[in-house]
C-alpha positions in Angstrom: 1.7 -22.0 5.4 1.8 -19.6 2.4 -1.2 -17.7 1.0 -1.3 -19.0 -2.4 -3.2 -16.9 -5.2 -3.7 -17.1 -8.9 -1.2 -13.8 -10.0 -2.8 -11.6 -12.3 0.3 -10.8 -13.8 2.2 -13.4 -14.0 -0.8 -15.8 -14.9 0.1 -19.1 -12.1 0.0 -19.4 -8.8 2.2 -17.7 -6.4 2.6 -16.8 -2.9 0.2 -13.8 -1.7 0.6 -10.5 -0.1 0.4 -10.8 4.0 -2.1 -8.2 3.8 -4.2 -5.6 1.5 -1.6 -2.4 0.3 -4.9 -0.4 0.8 -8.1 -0.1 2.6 -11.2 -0.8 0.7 -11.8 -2.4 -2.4 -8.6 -1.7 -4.4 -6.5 -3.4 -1.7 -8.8 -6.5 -1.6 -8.2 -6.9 -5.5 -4.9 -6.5 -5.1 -4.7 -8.7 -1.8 -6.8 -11.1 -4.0 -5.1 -11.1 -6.8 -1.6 -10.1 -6.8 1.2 -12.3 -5.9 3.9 -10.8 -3.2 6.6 -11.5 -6.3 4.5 -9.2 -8.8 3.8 -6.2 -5.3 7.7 -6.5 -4.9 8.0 -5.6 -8.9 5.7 -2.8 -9.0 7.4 -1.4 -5.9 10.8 -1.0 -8.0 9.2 0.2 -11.0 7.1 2.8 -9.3 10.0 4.4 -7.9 11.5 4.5 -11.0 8.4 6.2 -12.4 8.0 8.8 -9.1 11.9 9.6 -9.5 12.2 9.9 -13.4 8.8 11.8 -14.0 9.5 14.2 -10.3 5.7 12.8 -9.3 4.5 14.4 -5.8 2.9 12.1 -3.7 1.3 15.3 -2.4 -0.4 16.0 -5.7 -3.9 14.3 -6.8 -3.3 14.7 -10.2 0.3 12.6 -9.7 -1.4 10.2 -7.4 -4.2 9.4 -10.0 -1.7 8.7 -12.6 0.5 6.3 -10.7 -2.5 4.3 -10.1 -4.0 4.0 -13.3 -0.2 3.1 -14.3 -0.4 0.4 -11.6 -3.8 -1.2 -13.2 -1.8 -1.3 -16.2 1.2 -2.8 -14.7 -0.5 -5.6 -13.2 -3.2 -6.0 -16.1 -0.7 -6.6 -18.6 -1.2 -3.6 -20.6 1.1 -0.7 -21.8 2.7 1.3 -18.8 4.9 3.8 -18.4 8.7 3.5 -18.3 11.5 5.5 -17.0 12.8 7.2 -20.4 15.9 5.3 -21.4 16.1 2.5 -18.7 16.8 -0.6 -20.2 15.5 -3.8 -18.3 18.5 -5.9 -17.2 18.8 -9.4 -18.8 19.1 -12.6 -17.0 
């Protein structure tokens, strides 16, 4: 049977992650409270981000920013975009 949790993205109830993205207590949140649907989403957009911006995953300082923008991702805030991408409509 499927994990169920409430998405804080989405705002209902959708299928969970298999297992925290990270040790400690970021990945619990997000194993907590992030659907598998909403993980899958931020995956595509944060390679848009790390490809458009040239981030180095090698770097703190670009590290520290994709997080933050991943709080606001999934918070429903303001995030960054990939300058001029246009989300495709259904």
């Amino acid at each position: 049977m499927t994990r169920m949790v409430q998405c804080r993205k989405h705002h209902k109830q959708l299928p969970g992650l298999a297992r925290a993205p990270f040790p400690g207590a970021k990945g619990e949140d997000l194993f907590n409270n992030i659907s598998q649907q909403a993980w899958n989403e931020w995956q595509a957009h944060q390679t848009m981000i790390i490809n458009e911006r040239h981030l180095n995953m090698m770097n703190a300082e670009d590290r520290k920013f994709l997080m933050a923008e991943m709080d606001k991702f999934f918070s429903g805030e303001e995030f960054a975009q990939a300058e001029g991408y246009v989300p495709p409509t259904a």
